[in-house]
C-alpha positions, 0 to 999 in steps of 0.5 A, spaced: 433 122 539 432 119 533 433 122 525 427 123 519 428 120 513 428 126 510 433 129 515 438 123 513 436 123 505 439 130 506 445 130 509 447 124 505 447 127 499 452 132 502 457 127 505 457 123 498 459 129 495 464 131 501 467 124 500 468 124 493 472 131 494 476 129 499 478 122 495 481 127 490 489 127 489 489 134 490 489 133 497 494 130 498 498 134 493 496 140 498 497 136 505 504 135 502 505 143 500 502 145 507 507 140 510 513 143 506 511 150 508 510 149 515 517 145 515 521 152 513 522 148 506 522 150 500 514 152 497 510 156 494 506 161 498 500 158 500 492 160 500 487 160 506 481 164 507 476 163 513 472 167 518 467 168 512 461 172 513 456 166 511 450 170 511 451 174 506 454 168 501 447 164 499 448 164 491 443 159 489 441 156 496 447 152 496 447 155 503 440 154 505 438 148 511 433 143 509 433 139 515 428 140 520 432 137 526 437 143 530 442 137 531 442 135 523 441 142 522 449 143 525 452 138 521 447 140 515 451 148 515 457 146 516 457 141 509 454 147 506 459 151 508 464 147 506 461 145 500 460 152 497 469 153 499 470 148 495 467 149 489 467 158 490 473 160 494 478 154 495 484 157 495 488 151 498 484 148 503 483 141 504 477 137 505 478 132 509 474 124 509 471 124 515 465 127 520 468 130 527 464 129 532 466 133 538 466 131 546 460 133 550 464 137 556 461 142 561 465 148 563 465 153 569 467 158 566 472 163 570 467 166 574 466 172 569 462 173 563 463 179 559 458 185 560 456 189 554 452 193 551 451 192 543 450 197 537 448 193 530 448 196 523 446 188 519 441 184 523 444 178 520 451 179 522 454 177 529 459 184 527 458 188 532 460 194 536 460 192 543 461 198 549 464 193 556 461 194 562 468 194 567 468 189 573 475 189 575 478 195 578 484 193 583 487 187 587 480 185 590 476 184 585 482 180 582 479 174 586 472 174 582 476 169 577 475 162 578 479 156 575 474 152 571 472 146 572 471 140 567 467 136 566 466 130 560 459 127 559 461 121 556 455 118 555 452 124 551 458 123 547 458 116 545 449 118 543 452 123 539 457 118 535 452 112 534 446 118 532 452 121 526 454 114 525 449 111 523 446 117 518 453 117 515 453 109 515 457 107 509 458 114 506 463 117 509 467 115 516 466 118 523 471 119 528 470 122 536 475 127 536 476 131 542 478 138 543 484 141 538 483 148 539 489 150 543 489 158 542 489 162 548 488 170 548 487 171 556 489 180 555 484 179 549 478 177 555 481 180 560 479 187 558 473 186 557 472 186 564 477 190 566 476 196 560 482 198 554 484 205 556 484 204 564 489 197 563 493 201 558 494 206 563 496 201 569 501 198 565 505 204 568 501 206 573 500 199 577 504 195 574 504 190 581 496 189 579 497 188 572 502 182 574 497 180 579 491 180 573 495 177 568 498 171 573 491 169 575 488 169 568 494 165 566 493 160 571 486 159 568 488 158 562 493 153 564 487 149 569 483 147 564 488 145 559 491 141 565 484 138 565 483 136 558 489 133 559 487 128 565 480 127 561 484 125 556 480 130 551 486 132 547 486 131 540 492 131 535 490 139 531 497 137 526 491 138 520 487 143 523 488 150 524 489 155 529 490 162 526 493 161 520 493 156 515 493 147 515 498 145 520 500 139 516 507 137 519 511 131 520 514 133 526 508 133 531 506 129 534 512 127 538 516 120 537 513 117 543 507 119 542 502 114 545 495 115 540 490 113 546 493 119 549 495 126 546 499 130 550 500 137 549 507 137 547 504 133 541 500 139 539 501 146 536 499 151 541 498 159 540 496 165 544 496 173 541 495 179 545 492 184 540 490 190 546 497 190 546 498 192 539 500 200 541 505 197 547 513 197 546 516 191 546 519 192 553 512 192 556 509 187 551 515 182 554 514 183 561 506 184 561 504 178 556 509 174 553 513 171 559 505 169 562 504 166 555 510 162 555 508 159 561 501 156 555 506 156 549 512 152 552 507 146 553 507 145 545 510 141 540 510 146 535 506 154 536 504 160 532 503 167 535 499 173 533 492 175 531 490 182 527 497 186 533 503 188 528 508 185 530 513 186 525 518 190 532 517 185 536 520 179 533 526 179 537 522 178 543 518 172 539 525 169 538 528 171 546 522 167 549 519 162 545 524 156 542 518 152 538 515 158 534 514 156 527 509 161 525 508 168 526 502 172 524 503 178 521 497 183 520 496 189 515 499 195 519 505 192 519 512 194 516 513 190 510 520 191 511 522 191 518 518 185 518 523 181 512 529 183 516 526 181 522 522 174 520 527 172 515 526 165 513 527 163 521 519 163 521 512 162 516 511 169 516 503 168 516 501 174 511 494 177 514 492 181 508 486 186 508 479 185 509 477 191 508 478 191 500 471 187 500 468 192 503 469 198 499 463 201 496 466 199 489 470 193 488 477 193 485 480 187 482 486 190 479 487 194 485 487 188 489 492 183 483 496 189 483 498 190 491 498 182 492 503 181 486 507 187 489 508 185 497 509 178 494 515 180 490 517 183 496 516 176 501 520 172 495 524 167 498 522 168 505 516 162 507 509 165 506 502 163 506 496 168 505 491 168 510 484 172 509 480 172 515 477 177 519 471 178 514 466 182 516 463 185 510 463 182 502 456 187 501 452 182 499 457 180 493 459 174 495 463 174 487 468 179 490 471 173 495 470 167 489 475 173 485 480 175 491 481 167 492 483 166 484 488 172 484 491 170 490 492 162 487 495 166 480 499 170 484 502 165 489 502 160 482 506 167 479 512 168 485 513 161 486 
């Protein structure tokens, strides 16, 4: 594969700006706030926004590719993207000064892929409504899960990293950086193959299958992990993100921590089981965290949650997973349940609506109002502000630029 000279020209030109942004002291300024927050010390509540709908965000084709090759196009976009955060939706993110360039890796999979119809009402958006065809239905059908298997295409890495390399040259660093997503969501997946009304009506009906589904898929999980493990394909996420904002942290990795081979104990994990959300904690204990344990428990530091209000099930959170630092706390929780029961124990990963961006009419004042409330309520307890989730801006891009400067002043105002 070789690069144009135009296709270079182009992406050079970002990264040189990329690389000028990151070199700015602001930077670490928020690496050192986010580390402060993520060690339950004393800081200001912090601002993250992700999962934006970028199809709808193109001002002034900031976001439109010029490049002609696919594989200059991906770097290209994700350049963009950044680019546009940084200069319309910041929030506290934090730009970093290097390209990734991530390992070439084949995977089985687990035997089963997801069978769906879809419904779309944006072309552009991968938003969509799915109606899952179900594939298992008892014990037997069980079996159709496989454990994957993983396999590194070292060769494939080393071009990917000398073609990156060389476009980038003098501009800005490049680093091989292997695999730091350590989210798993097995029930998320598995009822997709299963159906939603038919596995909650087997939590009390056929628990003995439903322990079986759910250790098999765990299983699943775990072998891959093993595999990145031995591949010595993991890498240090202590500067990423999972689900809620940057995990900067001098905690991880781990004292003796051997730089030539990451271990997962040196690395924050996190699973979620958002189909539990109307589940007891009773039954989300027996059915999904005690199999969760088994992935968490193998981590330095975690984080739990997605979009479930887990506000009522704190306490099992804090029975079985002794490294939990953050908890994700989504728009239908109780504010005042979730206070008493998080206290200042955890990072309470405030989750607030998208759905404001989406009304037919876009209501700053409203928005500032309701912000500053909660808040005021969450004083003293150690919080970040995530927006994520965003499936609609209505073609309005200014209504996110304008959501992340409330949110600065309002964390700014109860500091």
């Amino acid at each position: 594969m070789s690069v144009s000279r135009h296709d270079r020209d182009v992406l050079r030109r970002l990264a040189r700006r990329k690389a000028e942004i990151a070199a700015l002291p602001i930077q670490q300024v928020r690496r050192k706030m986010w580390t402060r927050l993520n060690q339950l010390e004393k800081a200001r509540p912090m601002v993250w926004i992700f999962e934006v709908p970028w199809h709808e965000m193109n001002v002034n084709d900031e976001l439109t590719l010029q490049c002609e090759s696919e594989f200059c196009r991906k770097f290209e976009f994700g350049l963009r993207k950044e680019l546009y955060q940084w200069d319309h939706m910041q929030g506290d993110m934090v730009v970093h000064p290097v390209i990734p360039v991530n390992p070439v890796v084949q995977d089985t999979g687990v035997g089963l892929v997801e069978e769906v119809d879809v419904v779309q009402t944006d072309t552009a958006s991968d938003v969509v409504s799915r109606h899952f065809h179900v594939q298992i239905q008892n014990e037997d059908d069980i079996r159709k899960i496989k454990m994957p298997e993983v396999t590194l295409d070292q060769d494939a890495w080393d071009r990917n990293y000398s073609l990156v390399n060389g476009i980038f040259d003098g501009i800005i660093p490049v680093v091989k950086t292997g695999i730091n997503g350590t989210t798993i969501a097995p029930w998320d997946f598995l009822v997709r193959l299963t159906g939603v009304d038919n596995l909650l009506m087997d939590l009390s009906m056929r628990p003995d299958y439903v322990h079986k589904l759910i250790d098999r898929m765990t299983q699943a999980c775990i072998c891959r992990l093993e595999q990145y493990e031995a591949l010595n394909l993991l890498a240090l996420n202590n500067e990423t993100w999972l689900g809620g904002g940057p995990q900067f942290t001098d905690e991880l990795p781990q004292a003796d921590w051997n730089p030539a081979k990451i271990r997962p104990i040196d690395m924050w994990g996190r699973t979620m089981s958002q189909i539990f959300s109307a589940v007891s904690p009773a039954m989300h204990e027996e059915f999904a965290l005690q199999y969760e344990c088994r992935w968490l428990s193998r981590f330095g530091l975690t984080y739990y949650g997605c979009c479930d209000p887990l506000d009522r099930k704190v306490g099992i959170l804090r029975k079985h997973v002794p490294n939990l630092r953050k908890i994700s706390m989504s728009p239908w929780i109780n504010l005042d349940v979730a206070i008493e029961n998080v206290g200042t124990d955890y990072v309470f990963s405030l989750k607030t609506s998208p759905a404001v961006l989406a009304e037919n009419t876009w209501h700053p004042d409203a928005v500032r109002r309701d912000l500053e409330l909660t808040l005021s309520r969450l004083k003293g307890l150690h919080v970040e502000i995530i927006m994520k989730d965003i499936s609609t801006v209505c073609y309005k891009p200014q209504r996110l630029w304008e959501w992340a400067e409330i949110a600065m002043a309002a964390a700014a105002k109860y500091a």
